[in-house]
C-alpha positions, -999 to 999 in steps of 0.1 A, spaced: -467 506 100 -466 518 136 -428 518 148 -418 523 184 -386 541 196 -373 558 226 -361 586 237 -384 601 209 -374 635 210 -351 644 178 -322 635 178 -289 632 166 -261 607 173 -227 610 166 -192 615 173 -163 630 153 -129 617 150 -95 630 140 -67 608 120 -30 616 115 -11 598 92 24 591 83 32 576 50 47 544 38 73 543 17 75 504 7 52 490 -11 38 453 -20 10 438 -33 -17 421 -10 -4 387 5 -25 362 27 -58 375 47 -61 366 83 -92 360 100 -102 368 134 -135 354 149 -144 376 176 -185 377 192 -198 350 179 -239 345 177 -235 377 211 -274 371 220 -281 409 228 -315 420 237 -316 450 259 -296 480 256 -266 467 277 -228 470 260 -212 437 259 -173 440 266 -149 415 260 -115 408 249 -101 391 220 -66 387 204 -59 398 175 -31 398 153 6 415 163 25 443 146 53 420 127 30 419 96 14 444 77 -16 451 65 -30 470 37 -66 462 47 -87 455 77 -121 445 70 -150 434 99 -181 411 89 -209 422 110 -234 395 109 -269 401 125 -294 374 132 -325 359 152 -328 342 184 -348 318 188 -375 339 204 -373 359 170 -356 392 157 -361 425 176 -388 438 146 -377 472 150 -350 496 137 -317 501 164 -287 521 168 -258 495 170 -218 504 168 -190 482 181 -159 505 201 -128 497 214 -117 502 243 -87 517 264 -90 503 296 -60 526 311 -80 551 309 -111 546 299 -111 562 267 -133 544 236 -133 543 199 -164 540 178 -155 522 151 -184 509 134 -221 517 136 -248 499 124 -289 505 121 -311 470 131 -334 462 104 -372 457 106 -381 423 103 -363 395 84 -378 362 93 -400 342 72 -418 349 39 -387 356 17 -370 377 40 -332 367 44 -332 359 79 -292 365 86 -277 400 71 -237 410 69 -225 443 65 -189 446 53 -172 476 72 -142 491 60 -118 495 97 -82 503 79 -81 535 101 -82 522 134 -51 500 123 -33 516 152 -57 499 182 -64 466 164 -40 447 174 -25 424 199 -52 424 228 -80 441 219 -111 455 248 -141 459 228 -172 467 234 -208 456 214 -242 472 219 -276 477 204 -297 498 217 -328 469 221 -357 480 244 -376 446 234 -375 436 270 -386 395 263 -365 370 245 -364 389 212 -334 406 202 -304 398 179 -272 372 174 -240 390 164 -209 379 150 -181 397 143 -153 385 125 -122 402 111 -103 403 81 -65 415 79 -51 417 49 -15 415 46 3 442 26 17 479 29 -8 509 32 -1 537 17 -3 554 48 2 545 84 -22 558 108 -2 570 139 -28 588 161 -64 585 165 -85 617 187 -121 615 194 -134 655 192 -173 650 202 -184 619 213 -219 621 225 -248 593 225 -273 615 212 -280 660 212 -317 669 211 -324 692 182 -347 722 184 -352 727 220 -339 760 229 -335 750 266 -315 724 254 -294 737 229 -264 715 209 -241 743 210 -240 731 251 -222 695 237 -209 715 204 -190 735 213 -154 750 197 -128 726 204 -87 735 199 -70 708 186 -31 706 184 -20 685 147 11 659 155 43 673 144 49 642 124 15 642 104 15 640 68 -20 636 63 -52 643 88 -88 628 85 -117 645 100 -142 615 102 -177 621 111 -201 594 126 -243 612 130 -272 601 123 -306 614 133 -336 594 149 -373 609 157 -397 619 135 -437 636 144 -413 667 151 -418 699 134 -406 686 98 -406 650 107 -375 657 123 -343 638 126 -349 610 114 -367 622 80 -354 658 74 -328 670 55 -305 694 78 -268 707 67 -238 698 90 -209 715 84 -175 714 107 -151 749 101 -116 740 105 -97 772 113 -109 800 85 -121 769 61 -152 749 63 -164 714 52 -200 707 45 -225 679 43 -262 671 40 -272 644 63 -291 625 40 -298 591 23 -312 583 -7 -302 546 -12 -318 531 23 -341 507 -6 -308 496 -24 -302 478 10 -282 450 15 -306 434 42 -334 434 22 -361 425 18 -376 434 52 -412 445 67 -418 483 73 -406 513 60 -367 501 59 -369 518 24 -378 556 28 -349 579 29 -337 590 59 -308 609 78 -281 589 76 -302 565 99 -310 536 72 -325 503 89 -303 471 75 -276 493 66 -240 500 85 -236 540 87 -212 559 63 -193 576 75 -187 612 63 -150 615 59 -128 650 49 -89 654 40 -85 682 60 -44 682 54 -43 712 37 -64 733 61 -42 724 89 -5 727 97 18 702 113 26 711 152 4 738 153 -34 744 162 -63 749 150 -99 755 161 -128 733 151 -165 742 155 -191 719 147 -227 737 125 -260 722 121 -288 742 104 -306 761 123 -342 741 133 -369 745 161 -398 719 171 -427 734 179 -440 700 191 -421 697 224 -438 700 257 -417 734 271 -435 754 238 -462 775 252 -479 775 219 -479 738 213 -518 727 215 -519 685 210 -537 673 181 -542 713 167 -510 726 160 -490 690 164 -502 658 166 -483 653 204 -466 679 223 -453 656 248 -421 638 239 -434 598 241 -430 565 231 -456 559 205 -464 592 185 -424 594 180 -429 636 190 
């Protein structure tokens, strides 16, 4: 099956975040779950970020758990058939600053013949604790390029759990936050949007997250690239360094299943009908309280030989396309 995407050069998307953490030292067991509708049946069908603002509940209770329902359905015109970056943010409007805290990849199609027509993915948002709460700016988008009445409903709803954490999240900094790098262009290099970062650690921390949030889209590239090649990340922290494959083997044991296309190959991190996971490292004991240390994001070293600034690229010889396009996904 033919599938369409744009900007069809390989990519990656992502953005990194760091947690700090104080801890709790009370502890009860989980009490009454409050639920929170927020967009509910958001008709999106072009890539335009719906902000709005909902309340959510205050600070005099805790919670143990916050969970978000992410439902995804069909106008209807009919489902956007193919596959979509989606997240949700939330948004600082003193200063503009945003949050991704959940990302999500479209599915193929889902109407008709067996297909389950609605699909919810249950996303795990304890961390964020800190900015969900009170009023809340947030912000919706999937990245639809349908351009008719196609496209999706979306409902989010919340779930607060009432209870004491074992830790309290205190402080939340994005590191890179970038829509998407282009991989294996040498004019264009990641290092230009990767570059080391110093980060100062909160005096107060007792435990630090390094949360990371990629996936790769494009394929036709030298090696099928990003979307179905197998490249290490790695981030050093200081002297130290954590590692990861971007990969997915489970993209069939799918939760919005079963669909039309090719929703079941394995991919980078970029399954369609799946939320992203994201890659998460305790990076407490590489770091020290109140002092700083320098991150540096890696990716494997890769070059496409099928982009249109290679000398050496001869269409339908040495690639199938040389140009980056629409259809042949180069």
């Amino acid at each position: 099956m033919k599938r369409m995407i744009q900007k069809a050069s390989p990519l990656i998307i992502l953005t990194l975040t760091l947690f700090t953490f104080y801890p709790s030292n009370l502890k009860a067991d989980p009490g009454d779950t409050t639920w929170v509708m927020t967009y509910n049946q958001e008709y999106h069908n072009w890539a335009t970020v719906h902000r709005d603002t909902f309340q959510l509940p205050g600070t005099t209770t805790s919670y143990n758990k916050i969970l978000m329902y992410y439902t995804i359905g069909c106008p209807a015109a009919g489902c956007d058939p193919w596959d979509r970056l989606g997240w949700v943010k939330v948004y600082n409007d003193h200063d503009s600053t945003s949050y991704e805290i959940a990302r999500v990849i479209t599915p193929y199609n889902i109407v008709g013949g067996g297909y389950p027509g609605t699909c919810t993915w249950i996303i795990d948002v304890t961390d964020y604790a800190m900015i969900l709460h009170d009023e809340v700016s947030f912000g919706s988008y999937i990245e639809s390029w349908i351009g008719d009445a196609r496209g999706w409903l979306v409902t989010i709803e919340f779930a607060f759990v009432e209870g004491e954490p074992d830790f309290y999240p205190f402080d939340i900094v994005n590191l890179w936050q970038y829509s998407y790098a282009v991989m294996g262009d040498s004019s264009r290099p990641v290092e230009e949007k990767l570059s080391p970062m110093d980060i100062v650690i909160d005096g107060n921390a007792d435990k630090v997250k390094l949360r990371v949030i990629t996936t790769g889209h494009g394929q036709g590239n030298t090696l099928n690239a990003a979307e179905f090649s197998q490249l290490w990340h790695s981030v050093d922290v200081g002297p130290d360094s954590v590692y990861h494959i971007l990969w997915r083997t489970d993209c069939a044991v799918n939760p919005c299943s079963p669909q039309g296309g090719t929703w079941q190959y394995n991919r980078a991190g970029w399954c369609p009908g799946q939320s992203v996971i994201p890659w998460d490292n305790d990076i407490t004991a590489n770091v020290t309280a109140g002092q700083s240390v320098t991150l540096n994001y890696n990716i494997q070293p890769y070059e496409n030989f099928c982009r249109p600034n290679n000398p050496d690229c001869v269409s339908g010889v040495t690639c199938p396309d040389c140009d980056y396009n629409y259809t042949g996904h180069t």
